[in-house]
C-alpha positions as CSV (number, residue, x, y, z in Angstrom):
1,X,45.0,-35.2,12.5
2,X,42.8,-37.8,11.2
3,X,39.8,-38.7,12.7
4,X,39.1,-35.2,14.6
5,X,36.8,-33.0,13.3
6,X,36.0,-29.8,15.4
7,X,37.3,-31.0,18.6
8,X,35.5,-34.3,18.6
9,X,37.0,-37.7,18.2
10,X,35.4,-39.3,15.1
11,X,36.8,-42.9,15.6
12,X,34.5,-45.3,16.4
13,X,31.2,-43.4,15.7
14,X,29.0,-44.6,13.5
15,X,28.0,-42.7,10.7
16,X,30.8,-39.7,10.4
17,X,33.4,-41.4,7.8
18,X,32.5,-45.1,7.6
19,X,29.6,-44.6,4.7
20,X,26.8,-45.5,7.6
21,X,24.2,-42.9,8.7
22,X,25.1,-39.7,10.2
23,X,22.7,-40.3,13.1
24,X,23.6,-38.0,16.2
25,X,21.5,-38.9,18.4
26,X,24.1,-42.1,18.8
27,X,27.0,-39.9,19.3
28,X,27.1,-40.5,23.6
29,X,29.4,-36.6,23.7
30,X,25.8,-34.9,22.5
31,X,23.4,-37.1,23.6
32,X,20.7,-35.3,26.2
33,X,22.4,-31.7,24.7
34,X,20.3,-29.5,22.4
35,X,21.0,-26.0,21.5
36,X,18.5,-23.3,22.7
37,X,17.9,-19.7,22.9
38,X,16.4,-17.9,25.6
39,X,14.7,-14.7,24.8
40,X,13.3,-11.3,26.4
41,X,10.5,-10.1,25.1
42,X,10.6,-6.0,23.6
43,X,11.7,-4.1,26.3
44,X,10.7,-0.5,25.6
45,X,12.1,2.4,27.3
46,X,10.2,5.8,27.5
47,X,13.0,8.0,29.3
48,X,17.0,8.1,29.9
49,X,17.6,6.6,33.0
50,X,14.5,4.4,33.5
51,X,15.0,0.6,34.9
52,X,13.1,-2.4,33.7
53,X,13.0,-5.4,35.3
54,X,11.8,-8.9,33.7
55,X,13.0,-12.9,34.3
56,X,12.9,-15.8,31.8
57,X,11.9,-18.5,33.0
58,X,13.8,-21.7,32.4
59,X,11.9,-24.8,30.9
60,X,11.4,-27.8,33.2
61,X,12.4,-30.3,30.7
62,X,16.4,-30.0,31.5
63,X,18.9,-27.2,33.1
64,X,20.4,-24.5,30.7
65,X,23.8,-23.9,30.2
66,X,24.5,-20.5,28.6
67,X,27.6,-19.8,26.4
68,X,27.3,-16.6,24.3
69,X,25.1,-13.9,25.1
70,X,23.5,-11.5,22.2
71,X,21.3,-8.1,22.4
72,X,19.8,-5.6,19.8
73,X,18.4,-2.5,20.7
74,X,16.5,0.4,18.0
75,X,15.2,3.6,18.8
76,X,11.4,3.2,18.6
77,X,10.7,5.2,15.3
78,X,12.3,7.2,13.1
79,X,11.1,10.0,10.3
80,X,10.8,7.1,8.1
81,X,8.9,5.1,10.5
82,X,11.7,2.1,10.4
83,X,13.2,1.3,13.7
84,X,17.3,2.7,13.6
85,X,19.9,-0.1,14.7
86,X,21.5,1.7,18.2
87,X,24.6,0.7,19.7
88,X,24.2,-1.6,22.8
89,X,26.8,0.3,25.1
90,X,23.7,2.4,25.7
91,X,22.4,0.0,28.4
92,X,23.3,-1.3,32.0
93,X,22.7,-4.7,33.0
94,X,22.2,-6.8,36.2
95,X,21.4,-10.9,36.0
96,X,20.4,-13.3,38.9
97,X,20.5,-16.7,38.7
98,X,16.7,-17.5,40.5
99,X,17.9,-21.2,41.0
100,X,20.9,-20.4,43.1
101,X,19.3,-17.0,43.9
102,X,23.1,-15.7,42.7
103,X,24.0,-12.1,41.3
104,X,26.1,-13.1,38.0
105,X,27.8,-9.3,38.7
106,X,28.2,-7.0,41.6
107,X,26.8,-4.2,40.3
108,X,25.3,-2.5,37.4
109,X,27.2,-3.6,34.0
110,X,27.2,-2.5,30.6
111,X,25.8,-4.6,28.2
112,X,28.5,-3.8,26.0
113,X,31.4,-5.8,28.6
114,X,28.9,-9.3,28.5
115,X,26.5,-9.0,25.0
116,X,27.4,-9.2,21.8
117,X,25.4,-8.7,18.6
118,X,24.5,-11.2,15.9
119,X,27.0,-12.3,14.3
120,X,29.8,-11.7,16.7
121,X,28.2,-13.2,19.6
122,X,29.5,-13.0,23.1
123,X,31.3,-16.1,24.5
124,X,31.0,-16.4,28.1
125,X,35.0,-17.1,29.6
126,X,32.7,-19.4,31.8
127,X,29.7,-21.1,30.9
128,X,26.8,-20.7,33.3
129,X,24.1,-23.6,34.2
130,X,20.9,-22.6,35.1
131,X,18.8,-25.2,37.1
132,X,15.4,-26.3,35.3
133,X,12.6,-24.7,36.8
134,X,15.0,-21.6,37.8
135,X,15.2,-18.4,35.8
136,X,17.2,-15.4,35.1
137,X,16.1,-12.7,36.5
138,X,17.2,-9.1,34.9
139,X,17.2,-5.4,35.5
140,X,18.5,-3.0,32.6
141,X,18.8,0.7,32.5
142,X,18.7,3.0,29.6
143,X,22.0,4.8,30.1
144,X,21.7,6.3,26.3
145,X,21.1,9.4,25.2
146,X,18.0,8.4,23.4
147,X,14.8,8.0,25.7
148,X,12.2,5.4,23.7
149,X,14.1,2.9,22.7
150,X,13.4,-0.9,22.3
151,X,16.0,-3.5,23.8
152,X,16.0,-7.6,23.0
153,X,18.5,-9.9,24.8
154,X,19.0,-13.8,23.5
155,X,20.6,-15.9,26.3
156,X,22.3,-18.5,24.0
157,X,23.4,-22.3,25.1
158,X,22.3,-25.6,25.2
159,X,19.9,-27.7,27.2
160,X,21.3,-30.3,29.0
161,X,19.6,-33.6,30.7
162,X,21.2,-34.5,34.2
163,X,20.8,-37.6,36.0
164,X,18.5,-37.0,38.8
């Protein structure tokens, strides 16, 4: 159909089709929206079975929505002395929302059922907003069969400026 390009209406916005600039910054369906990536440091397990516990604390500049969710985890060294690309099933996974103080699940879940991996991100069925100033708060288990391993999440999304 004319005039839609990804899901968005292009009638009437200057810039995508009419020869002007593609400025989007004036498109009002993005404005105060920026994509941004939330990430765990190295989290490095020493033994099968151990928890770790961290939080990420969300910018005060705008609340974050989260849409896809991505992890990679490697054993810490091999032979060779490169890192080995492990599955994520391997892990168990618990995330609070510290603005609402909300469990996003009722118990330990693997990562496997809420993470994907670059490229084949996981899209949340519904997106969550964190409030600025909040956090997420997580507590992962090794559940592998490996005991030093090294796990990264991305919390993946957009930041988004609210009235108020």
């Amino acid at each position: 159909m004319r005039g839609q390009m990804f899901g968005t209406d292009r009638q009437g916005i200057r810039g995508l089709g009419d020869g002007g600039p593609a400025n989007q910054w004036q498109r009002p369906d993005i404005q105060g929206k920026d994509f941004f990536v939330y990430n765990t440091g190295p989290i490095t397990f020493t033994a099968i079975g151990q928890v770790l516990t961290g939080t990420v604390t969300i910018q005060a500049d705008a609340d974050f929505v989260m849409t896809h969710m991505m992890a990679e985890s490697t054993d810490l060294l091999t032979a060779a002395g490169n890192p080995t690309q492990l599955p994520i099933v391997r892990y168990l996974i618990t995330l609070v929302d510290l603005g609402s103080q909300r469990q996003l699940m009722d118990q330990n879940t693997p990562l496997s059922a809420i993470c994907g991996q670059a490229p084949n991100p996981y899209e949340w069925p519904w997106w969550h907003r964190f409030a600025r100033n909040g956090g997420i708060s997580w507590a992962a288990t090794n559940n592998g069969v490996v005991a030093a391993t090294t796990l990264r999440m991305s919390f993946v999304g957009r930041k988004e400026n609210v009235a108020g």
